[in-house]
N, C-alpha and C positions, 0 to 999 in steps of 0.2 A: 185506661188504668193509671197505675203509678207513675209512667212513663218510663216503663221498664216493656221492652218490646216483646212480644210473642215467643221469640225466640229464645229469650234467655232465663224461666225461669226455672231451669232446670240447673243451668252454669250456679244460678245466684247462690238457690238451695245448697248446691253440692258444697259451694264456696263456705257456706254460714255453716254446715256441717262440719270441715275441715277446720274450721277457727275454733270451733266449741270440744271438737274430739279429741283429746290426746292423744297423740300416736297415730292420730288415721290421716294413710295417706292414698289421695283420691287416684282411681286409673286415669292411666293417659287417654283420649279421648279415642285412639286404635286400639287401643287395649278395653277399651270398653264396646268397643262394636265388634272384636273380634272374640271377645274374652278370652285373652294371651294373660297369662299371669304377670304382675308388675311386680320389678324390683321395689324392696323398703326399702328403709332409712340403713344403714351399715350399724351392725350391730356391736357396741364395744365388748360387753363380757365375753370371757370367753369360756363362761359354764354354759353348756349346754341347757340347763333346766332353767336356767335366765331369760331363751330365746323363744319368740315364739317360731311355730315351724314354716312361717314363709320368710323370717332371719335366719332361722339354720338354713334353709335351702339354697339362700341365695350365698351364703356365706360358703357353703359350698361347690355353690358354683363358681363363685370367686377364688378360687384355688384353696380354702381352708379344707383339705382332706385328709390328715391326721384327726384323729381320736385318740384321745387319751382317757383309759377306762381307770381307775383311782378305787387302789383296793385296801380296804382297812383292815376292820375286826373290831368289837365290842369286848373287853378285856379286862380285867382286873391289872393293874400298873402299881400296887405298894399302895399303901397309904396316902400319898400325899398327889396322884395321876392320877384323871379322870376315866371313867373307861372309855369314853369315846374321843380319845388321846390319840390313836390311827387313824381315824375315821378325819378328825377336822385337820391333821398335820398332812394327809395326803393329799386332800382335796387343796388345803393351802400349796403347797408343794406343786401339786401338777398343774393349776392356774399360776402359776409362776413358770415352772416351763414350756406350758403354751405362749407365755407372751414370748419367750426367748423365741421358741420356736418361728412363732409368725404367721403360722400356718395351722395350726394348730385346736384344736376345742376339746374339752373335758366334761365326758358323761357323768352323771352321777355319781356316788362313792358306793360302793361294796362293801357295806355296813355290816355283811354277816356272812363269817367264814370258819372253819374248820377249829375248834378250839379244845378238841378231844372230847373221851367219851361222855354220856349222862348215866351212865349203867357200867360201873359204877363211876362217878365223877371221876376226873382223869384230868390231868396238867392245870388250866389256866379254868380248868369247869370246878374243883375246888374252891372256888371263890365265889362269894356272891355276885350276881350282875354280869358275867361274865354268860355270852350266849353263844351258842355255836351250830355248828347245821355237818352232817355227814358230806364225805369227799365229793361224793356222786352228786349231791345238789349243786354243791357246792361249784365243781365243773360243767357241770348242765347250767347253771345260770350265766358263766361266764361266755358258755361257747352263746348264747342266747341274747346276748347283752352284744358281742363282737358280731355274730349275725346281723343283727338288727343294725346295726352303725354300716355294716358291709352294703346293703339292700339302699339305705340311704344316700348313698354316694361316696364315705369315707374307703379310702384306698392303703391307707396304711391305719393299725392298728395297734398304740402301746399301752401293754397291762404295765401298772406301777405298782408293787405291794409292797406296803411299809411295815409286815408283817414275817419273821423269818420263818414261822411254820408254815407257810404252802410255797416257799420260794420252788422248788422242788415241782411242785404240783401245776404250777400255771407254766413253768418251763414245757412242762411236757404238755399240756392243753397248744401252746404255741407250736411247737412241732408239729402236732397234729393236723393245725387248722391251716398251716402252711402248708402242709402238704395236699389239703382237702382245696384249698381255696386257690394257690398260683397259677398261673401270674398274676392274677387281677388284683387281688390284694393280698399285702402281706404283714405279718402279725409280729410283734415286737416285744421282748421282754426284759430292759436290759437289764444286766444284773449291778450295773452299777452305782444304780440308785441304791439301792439296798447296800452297798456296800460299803461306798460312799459315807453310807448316814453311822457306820463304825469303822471299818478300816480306815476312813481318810478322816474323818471328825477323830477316831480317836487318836493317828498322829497329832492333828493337830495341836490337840490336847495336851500331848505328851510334850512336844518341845517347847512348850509355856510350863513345866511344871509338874500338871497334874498327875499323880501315881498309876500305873493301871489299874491297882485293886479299887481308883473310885470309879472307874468308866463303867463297869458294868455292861452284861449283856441282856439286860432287862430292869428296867425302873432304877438305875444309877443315875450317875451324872450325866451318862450322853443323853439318855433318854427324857431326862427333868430338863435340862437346857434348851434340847430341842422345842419341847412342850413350849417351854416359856416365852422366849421369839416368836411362838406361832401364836400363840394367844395366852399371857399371864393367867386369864381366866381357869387353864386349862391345869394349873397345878396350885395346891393348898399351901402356899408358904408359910404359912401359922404355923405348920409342921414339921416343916426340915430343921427347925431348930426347938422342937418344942421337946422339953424332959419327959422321958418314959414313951416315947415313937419307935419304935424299933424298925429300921430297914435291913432284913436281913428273909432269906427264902422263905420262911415261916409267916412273914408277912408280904410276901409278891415281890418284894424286890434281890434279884438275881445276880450276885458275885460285884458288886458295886454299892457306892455310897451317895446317894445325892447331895447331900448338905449345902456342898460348895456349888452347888448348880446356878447358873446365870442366864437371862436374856443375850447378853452380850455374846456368852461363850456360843449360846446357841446360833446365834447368827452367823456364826465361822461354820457353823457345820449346814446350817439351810442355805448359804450359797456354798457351799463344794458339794452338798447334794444337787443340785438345779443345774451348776457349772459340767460335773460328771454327766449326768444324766441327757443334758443337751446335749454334749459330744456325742456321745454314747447314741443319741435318736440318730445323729444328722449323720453320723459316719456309717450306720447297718443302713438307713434309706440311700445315702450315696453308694454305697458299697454294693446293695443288692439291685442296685439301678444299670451301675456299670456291668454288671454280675447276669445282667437278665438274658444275654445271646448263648449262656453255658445252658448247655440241654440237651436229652432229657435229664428232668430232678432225679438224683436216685438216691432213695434212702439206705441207711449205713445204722450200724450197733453202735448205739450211745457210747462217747467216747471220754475218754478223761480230761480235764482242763490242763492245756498248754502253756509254759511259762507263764501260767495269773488270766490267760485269754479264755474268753468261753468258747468249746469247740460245737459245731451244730452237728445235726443228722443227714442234711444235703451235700449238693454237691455246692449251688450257693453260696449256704452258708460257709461251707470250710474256705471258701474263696475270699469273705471279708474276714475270717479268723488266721489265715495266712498274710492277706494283708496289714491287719494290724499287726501282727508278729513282726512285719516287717519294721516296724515303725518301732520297735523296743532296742534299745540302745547295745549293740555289744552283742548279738545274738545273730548270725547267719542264719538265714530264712531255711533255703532247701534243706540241707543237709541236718540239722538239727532236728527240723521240724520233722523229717523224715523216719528219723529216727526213732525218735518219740512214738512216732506211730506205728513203728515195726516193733517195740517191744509191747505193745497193748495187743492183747490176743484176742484175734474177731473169732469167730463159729465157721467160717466161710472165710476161705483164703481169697477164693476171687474176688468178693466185696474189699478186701484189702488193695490187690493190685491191680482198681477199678479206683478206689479210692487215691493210692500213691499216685497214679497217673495222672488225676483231678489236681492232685497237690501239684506236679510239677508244671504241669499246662499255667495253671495262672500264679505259680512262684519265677517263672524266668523268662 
């Protein structure tokens, strides 16, 4: 023949294969006589819908076991905000705190969520373009969506919603699923993304100047800025200064003024949203890590928030909610905290002094 021996035209083939293919990468020669699955190439994105599933797998098993589930909404935003204004700011958003993270990958967005009634129209459903789905789906796709990543191998799991009406609702889905799912994995919510993107965006704001009557809590200035750093596309500038536009409730936008909105401004507030929200991952995963030998979990009646702290339902969580307490400047841990919690009335005394006891085991 060609002078290509007997032996090798299976190597040559595979080889001319590999040169022509993009992306195809041939098994090891064990791997092919034992059929063991091969590592690919290391995958940079870190959306998930980017990968295919033998780079999630491995990526996986390379210690990426955070998930980050990215929840929007399809909304009406004023005249001059796109309605899929939650939807591309969060998914920007949480690919940005997965790189922080390091570990980390971002499922899909949650394109469609709670937006009030259609019978008769109700809040953000008065508007055109605006879609919305009842609570019950709405929680059934989420617990469906954090399953499906659980089964896969992710271990820890954080909802982010860039949305304030189900802030409320995915808190308690997390309760739950913590409580269904520990040890093995546990479920994340923190509130400081959310919070972040106005209590700390709107200081910002404030010691530069700006009024609070233009922050707004819907389609103002915090909200147009942010748009605009995440993608100009995402807001109608023709309009914030165009005669006869009205921003005012009657037209979607809510106790604020956009006009003065910037790219710029917004980039102060999408890194202190990114900034908080990393803290926020890395200290509940440390926290519930050091936290894992307190046992058994017992659940307690939803409690009120502590000095600015989110209080949880376990015993756990009240363990990384005392820990941060500690870490606030001027505030004695036990006895304050203590406090606090003898004047919130439980149904059940002994859930209380089950509870106190929890506080003081990991406050001293």
């Amino acid at each position: 023949m060609s002078g290509i021996p007997a032996s090798r035209p299976i190597a040559v083939a595979l080889a001319a294969l590999t040169l022509s293919v993009p992306g195809f990468f041939p098994l090891s020669a064990a791997a092919a006589c034992t059929g063991a699955a091969a590592p690919v190439a290391a995958a940079r994105s870190v959306y998930l819908e980017d990968l295919t599933w033998m780079e999630l797998r491995d990526a996986v098993r390379a210690g990426k076991t955070t998930a980050i589930i990215p929840i929007g909404g399809t909304e009406q935003s004023g005249p001059a905000i796109v309605l899929g204004k939650h939807n591309a700011r969060v998914r920007w958003l949480s690919g940005r705190i997965a790189q922080e993270l390091g570990d980390a990958l971002v499922a899909p967005v949650v394109a469609y969520v709670p937006e009030g009634t259609t019978e008769p129209p109700t809040s953000h459903m008065r508007f055109p373009g605006t879609l919305t789905v009842p609570p019950a789906v709405f929680d059934a796709t989420l617990t469906s969506i954090a399953d499906s990543l659980r089964i896969h191998g992710f271990r820890t799991i954080v909802f982010l919603g860039d949305h304030g009406g189900y802030q409320k609702d995915v808190a308690h889905l997390v309760r739950r699923l913590n409580r269904k799912w520990a040890p093995g994995t546990r479920v994340l919510a923190p509130p400081e993304y959310f919070r972040a993107s106005f209590e700390g965006f709107g200081q910002i704001l404030r010691e530069r100047g700006y009024r609070a009557e233009e922050l707004g809590t819907h389609a103002g200035l915090l909200d147009t800025s942010l748009s605009l750093a995440v993608d100009p596309a995402l807001v109608r500038t023709d309009l914030l200064h165009k005669k006869g536009v009205r921003f005012d409730a009657a037209h979607g936008v809510y106790h604020g003024d956009p006009r003065r909105a910037s790219a710029a401004l917004g980039r102060l507030g999408l890194d202190e949203i990114v900034r908080e929200s990393v803290a926020a991952i890395r200290a509940q995963r440390a926290c519930r890590a050091r936290s894992a030998s307190v046992s058994p979990r017992m659940a307690f009646t939803p409690l009120p928030q502590i000095a600015g702290v989110r209080v949880f339902e376990d015993e756990v969580d009240q363990g990384c909610s005392a820990q941060r307490l500690r870490q606030r400047p001027g505030l004695r841990l036990v006895q304050p905290h203590q406090r606090r919690f003898d004047r919130h009335r439980f149904p059940h005394p002994q859930r209380q002094r089950l509870l106190l006891g929890a506080d003081r085991r990991i406050a001293t």
